[in-house]
Structure formats: C-alpha cells, structure tokens
N, C-alpha and C positions, 0 to 999 in steps of 0.2 A: 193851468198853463205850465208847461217843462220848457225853460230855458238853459240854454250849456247846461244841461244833467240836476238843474234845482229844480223842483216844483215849487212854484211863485202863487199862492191863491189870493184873495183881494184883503182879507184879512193882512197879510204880509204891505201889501199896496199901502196899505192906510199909516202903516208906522212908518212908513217910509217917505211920508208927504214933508213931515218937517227938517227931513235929511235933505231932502232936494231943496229948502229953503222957504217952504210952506206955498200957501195960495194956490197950491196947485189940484187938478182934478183929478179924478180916478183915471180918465183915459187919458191925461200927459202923463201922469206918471210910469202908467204902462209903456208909453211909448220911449219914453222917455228911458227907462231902463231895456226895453228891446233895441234900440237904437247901441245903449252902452254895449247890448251883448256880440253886435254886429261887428262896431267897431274893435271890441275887444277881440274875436275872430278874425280880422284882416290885418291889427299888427301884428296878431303873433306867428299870421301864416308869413307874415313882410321879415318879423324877425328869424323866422326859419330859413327864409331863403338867403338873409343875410349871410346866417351862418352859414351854409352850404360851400359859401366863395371863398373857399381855403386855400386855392391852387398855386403851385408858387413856379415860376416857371424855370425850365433847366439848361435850355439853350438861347441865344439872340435871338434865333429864329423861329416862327413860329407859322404854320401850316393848320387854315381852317377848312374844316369840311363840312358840304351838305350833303345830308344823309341819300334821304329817298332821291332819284332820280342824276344822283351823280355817283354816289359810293356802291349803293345797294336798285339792281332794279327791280325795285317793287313799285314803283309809281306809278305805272301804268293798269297794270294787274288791280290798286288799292282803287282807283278810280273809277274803273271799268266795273267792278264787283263790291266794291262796301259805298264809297261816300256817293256818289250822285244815285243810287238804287237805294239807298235810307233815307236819302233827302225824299225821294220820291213816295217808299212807303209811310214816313214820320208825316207829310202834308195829303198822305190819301190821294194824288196825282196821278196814280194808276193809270188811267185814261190817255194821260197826256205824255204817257214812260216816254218813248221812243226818242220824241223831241225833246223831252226835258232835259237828258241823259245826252243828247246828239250836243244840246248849248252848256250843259257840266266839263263832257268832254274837253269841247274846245276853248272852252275859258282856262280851262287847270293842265291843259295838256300839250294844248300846240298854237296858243296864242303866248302873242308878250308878256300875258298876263301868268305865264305858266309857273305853278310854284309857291302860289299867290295863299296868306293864309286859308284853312279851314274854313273859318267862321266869314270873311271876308267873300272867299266865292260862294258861301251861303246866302251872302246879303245880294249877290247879286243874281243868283239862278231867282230866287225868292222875288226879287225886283222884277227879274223878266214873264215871270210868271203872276204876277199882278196887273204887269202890262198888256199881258193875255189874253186878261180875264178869269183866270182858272183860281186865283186865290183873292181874300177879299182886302182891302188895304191892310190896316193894325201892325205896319212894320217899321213906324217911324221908332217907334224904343229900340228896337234894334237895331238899326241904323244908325241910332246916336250913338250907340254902344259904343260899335262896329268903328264909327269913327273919332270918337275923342279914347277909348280906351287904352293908355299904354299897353297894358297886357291883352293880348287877347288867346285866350287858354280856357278850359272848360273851370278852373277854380276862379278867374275873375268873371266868366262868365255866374256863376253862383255868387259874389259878391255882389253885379249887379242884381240878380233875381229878389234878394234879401233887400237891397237897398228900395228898390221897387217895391217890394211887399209891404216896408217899412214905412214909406210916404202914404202906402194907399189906406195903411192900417190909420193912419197917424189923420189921417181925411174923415174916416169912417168912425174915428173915437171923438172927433171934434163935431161930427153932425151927431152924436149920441148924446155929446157933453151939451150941445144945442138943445136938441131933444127934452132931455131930463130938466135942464133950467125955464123948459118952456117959451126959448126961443124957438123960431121959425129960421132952418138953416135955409142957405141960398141956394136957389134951385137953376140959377144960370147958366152953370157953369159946370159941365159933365162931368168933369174930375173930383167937384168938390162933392161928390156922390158916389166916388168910386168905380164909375163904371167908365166908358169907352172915353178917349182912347186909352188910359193906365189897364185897364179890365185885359184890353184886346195886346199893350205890349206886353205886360205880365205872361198871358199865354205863350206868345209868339215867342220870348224869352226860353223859358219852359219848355217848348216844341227843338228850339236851336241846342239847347245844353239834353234833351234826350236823343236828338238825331245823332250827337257828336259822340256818344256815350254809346248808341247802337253802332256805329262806327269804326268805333275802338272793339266790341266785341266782334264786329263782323271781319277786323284789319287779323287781329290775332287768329280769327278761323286760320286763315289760311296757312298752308304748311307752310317750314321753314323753306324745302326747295323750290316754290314759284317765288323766293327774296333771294336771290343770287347775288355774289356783287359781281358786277361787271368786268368785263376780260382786264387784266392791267393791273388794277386797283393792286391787290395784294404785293404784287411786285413794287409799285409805286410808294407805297405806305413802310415797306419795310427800308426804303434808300430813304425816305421823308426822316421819318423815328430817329436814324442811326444820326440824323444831323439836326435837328429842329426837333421842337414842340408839335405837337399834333393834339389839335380841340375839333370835334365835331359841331358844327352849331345849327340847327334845327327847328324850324317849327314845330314838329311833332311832340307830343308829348314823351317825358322820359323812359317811360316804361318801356315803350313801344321800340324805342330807336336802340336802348341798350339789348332788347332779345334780339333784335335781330342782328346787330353786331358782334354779341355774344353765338348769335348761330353760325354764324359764319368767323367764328374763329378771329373777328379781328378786336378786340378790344385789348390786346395785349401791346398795340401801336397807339393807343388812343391814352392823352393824358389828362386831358379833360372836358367834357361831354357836356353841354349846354344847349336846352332847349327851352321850347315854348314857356316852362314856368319861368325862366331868369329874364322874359320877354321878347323883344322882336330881336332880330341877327343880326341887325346893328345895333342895337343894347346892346348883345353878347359879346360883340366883337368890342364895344368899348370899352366893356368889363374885362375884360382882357388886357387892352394895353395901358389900363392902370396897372396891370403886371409888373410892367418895366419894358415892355415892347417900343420898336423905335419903328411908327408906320410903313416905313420903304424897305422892312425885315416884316413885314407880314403880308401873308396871299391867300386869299379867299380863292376856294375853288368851288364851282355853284353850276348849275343847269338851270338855272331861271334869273330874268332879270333883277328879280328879287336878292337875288344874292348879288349882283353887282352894286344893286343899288346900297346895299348895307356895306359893304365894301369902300365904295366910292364915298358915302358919307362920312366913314372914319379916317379916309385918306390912306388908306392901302390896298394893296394890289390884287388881284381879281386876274383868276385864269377859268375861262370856260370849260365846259363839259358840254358837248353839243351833242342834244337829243337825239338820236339816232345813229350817233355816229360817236358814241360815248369809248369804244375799246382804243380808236383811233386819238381821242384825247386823250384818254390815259398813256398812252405809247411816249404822246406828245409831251407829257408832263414828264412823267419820268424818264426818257433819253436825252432832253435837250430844257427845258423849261427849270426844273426842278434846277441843273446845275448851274443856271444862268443866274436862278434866283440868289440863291447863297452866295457865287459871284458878287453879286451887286447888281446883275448888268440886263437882270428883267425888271424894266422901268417902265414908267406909263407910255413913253414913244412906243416901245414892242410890243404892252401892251394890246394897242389901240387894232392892228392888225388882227388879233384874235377877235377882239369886240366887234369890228364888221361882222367878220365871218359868221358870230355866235348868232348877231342881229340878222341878219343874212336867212339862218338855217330856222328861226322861227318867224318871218314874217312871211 
C-alpha cells in the first residue's frame, strides 16, 4: 500500500499496534492511519489557503467583481459547449442530449437561478434526470455534499471522495476483522457490506469530480476571442482602480478566471482575485472586509442572483449587470453609479430601483 509517497506493508502495521495504544487489529490500524493521511492532506491544503490571504487593501473603497457573465462574456458560449454537453457525455445521456441541454440551459442561463455553482446545477440536471427515469437513483452522497459542504470546488470535492472511500474501507476491514476471528458479520444492513448505497455515491462522486475536470479542459479549448469582455468594462475598471480596490470574486476556479483576465489585458486593474477555492462569494466577500472595509464603501457587481445574494448577506451594496443588456450596464456604472458610490450617495433606497429592473429582466 503507497500512502503520501511511503510504502506501508503489514509488517510496518504490526509495530505500529502498540503506538496507537495496543488492542488494536490489523484493519483499524490500517484504517486508522489512512484516516491520519487524509486528514493530514486537508489541513495542509486549509493551511495553504490561509496563507494565500495576504492582501492588504489601499483605498476605503473597494469594487467586487464577477467574472463570467458580467466582466467577461464567455458564459453563455461555456454553457452552450463544455458543461451541460460533459454532463451529458460523463452520464452516457446521449439519447436524451437535446432535452437535457434545453433544462442546463435554463437553469445556468436565464432562470433566477443563473450563475448558480458548478457542482450545484449538477445536482440538479442529475435530479431531473432521475425524475425521468433516464438515470438510476445513487445521488443521495452527492446531495449531502452539495448541501452541507462550505466549499464546493473540485479539491473539496476530492476531500469528500477520500472521506467516502475511507468509511467504506473502514466497513470492509471490520467485516474482514469479523471474518478472521470467526465472527459472523451483520448482513442487515447494506453499508455494513460496502455496497449500495456508499458503492453507488462513491461512483456518483467520481463521475461529478471527472465531468468537472472534463469541463475545465473543454472551458480552456476555446480560444481567447469567443471570452471578450463586454463593451464598457475596460473603460469602467480603469475610473474603478484609479479610486478604489478592485477584487474579482468568482466561483470558477482560479486558473481558469486569471487566463482569461490575463487574455484580455485586464489584470493590471485587478488587486485581488478570489475564487471558488477561498469558498462561496460571500466567504469571499467577508474575507475581504476583515480588510478594514466599511460595508456601505463596498459594491458587488454580479449578473446573477447569486451575487446579490452574497452581497446582501455581508451587508454591502450590489449593482447589477443585466443579461443581455450587459454594455448598457456597464455605461451605467461608469457614468453615473460609480461616482454616486464614492460619493456616499449609492445607498440601498437607489439601490432597490436597479434590483427590480435586474429581477425584472430574468423572470
């Protein structure tokens, strides 16, 4: 067995019984130490990201941005050609593309629900297509995930695969440890056998973290010119910079949202970049005003309800980007919005006027 780069053989196992405190079996102590390697793997990714959060801020103000479908439009183009056509080939749904693709669409693209994580409209194309019939249950693992997990990112995704593998292992050496002493292990109880339903979320896990993975290589196919940013922006962002902080904050992962910033020439207005690995965007945005930020000096600007909402939870302000009508926002922010904000004098009453609108143009 090779764990973090040791090979571990059962020989090793044995001197190691009276370290753990004795009385124990060959398969707790296996586990037992798989267990320490997992955990030892998730503080030190925890302590990495700690350290990342260096940023120290230079103006009162500070100006957040979401990437795909307000800064850069590539959102539509990502959706249309990598993630609901992966999800399709990763679950073998061929059959059923047109429709599957037709309810991707309008969950990620022109419902309230636009914007909405990765992993998140995964669990529910996946959910509607159980409802179908076309796929067979085995998605409650993933659904717990989905919904207790702070982070949801393809590295906590692998955290839970490990953690899952860990309990099933840890199942599987306790009916062995049965076995061997000539006990009769309990045959009740499907789990305590390793198979359905741990078997079937294990997979289902494993299928979510390689669709998300084929995703990313099919996001990057595409050339930098179908990722434009949208009319405004560049105008907008250099009047932003010259008076305020500028953070992008993102569910995407980082790689992905700094090329294509980097392609388009704007990361020289951007001061610090936060995505899906520091967590959701209201994390981000609260990790932020431990800066020294004073809420009614900070403004989210978002194209999904998703961004108001992380906004609205931290108690600062929120200016839409309205789907289709995104150059017209941009005009808006930077001739009149932008100098209201610094002002003092864009406040939730002013606010509120734009949030119709936004609600408005996606219901």
């Amino acid at each position: 067995m090779k764990m973090c780069g040791v090979v571990v053989g059962p020989q090793k196992y044995k001197h190691m019984i009276s370290a753990l405190g004795g009385g124990k079996t060959y398969g707790q102590v296996r586990l037992a130490i798989w267990r320490a390697a997992i955990r030892g793997r998730f503080w030190e990714r925890r302590k990495i990201m700690e350290n990342k959060m260096e940023y120290v801020r230079k103006h009162p103000y500070l100006v957040c941005l979401d990437s795909d479908g307000c800064v850069i439009d590539g959102m539509t183009i990502k959706h249309l050609q990598c993630f609901g056509p992966c999800a399709v080939a990763e679950w073998g749904l061929e059959a059923h593309k047109e429709e599957l693709l037709r309810y991707w669409n309008e969950v990620n693209l022109y419902r309230m629900s636009r914007g909405i994580n990765r992993f998140k409209g995964l669990a529910l194309l996946l959910q509607y297509a159980k409802e179908k019939g076309y796929i067979d249950d085995g998605l409650e693992c993933y659904r717990e995930w989905v919904d207790s997990s702070p982070e949801l990112s393809e590295a906590a995704l692998e955290r839970e695969i490990a953690r899952v593998s860990v309990e099933a292992a840890g199942r599987e050496f306790a009916r062995m440890d049965a076995g061997a002493s000539g006990q009769e292990p309990a045959r009740t109880d499907a789990r305590t056998l390793g198979q359905e339903p741990a078997r079937t979320g294990d997979k289902v896990l494993k299928k979510a973290l390689s669709w998300s993975r084929a995703v990313n290589r099919a996001v990057a196919a595409i050339p930098g010119e179908k990722k434009p940013t949208f009319e405004g922006v560049r105008k907008a962002l250099e009047k932003a910079h010259a008076h305020a902080d500028v953070a992008v904050i993102s569910a995407a992962n980082a790689a992905a949202v700094e090329e294509e910033w980097r392609c388009n020439g704007l990361l020289e207005y951007v001061d610090v970049c936060m995505t899906q690995e520091y967590g959701s965007k209201a994390e981000c945005i609260g990790k932020l005003l431990q800066c020294g930020y004073e809420p009614g000096q900070v403004v989210m600007l978002g194209d999904a309800p998703g961004d108001h909402a992380a906004a609205d939870k931290n108690g600062v302000l929120f200016f839409p980007v309205l789907a289709g009508k995104e150059t017209k926002s941009w005009e808006e922010f930077c001739g009149r919005v932008f100098d209201l904000f610094v002002q003092g004098k864009y406040d939730g009453e002013m606010q509120k006027g734009y949030l119709e609108e936004f609600e408005g143009n996606l219901s």
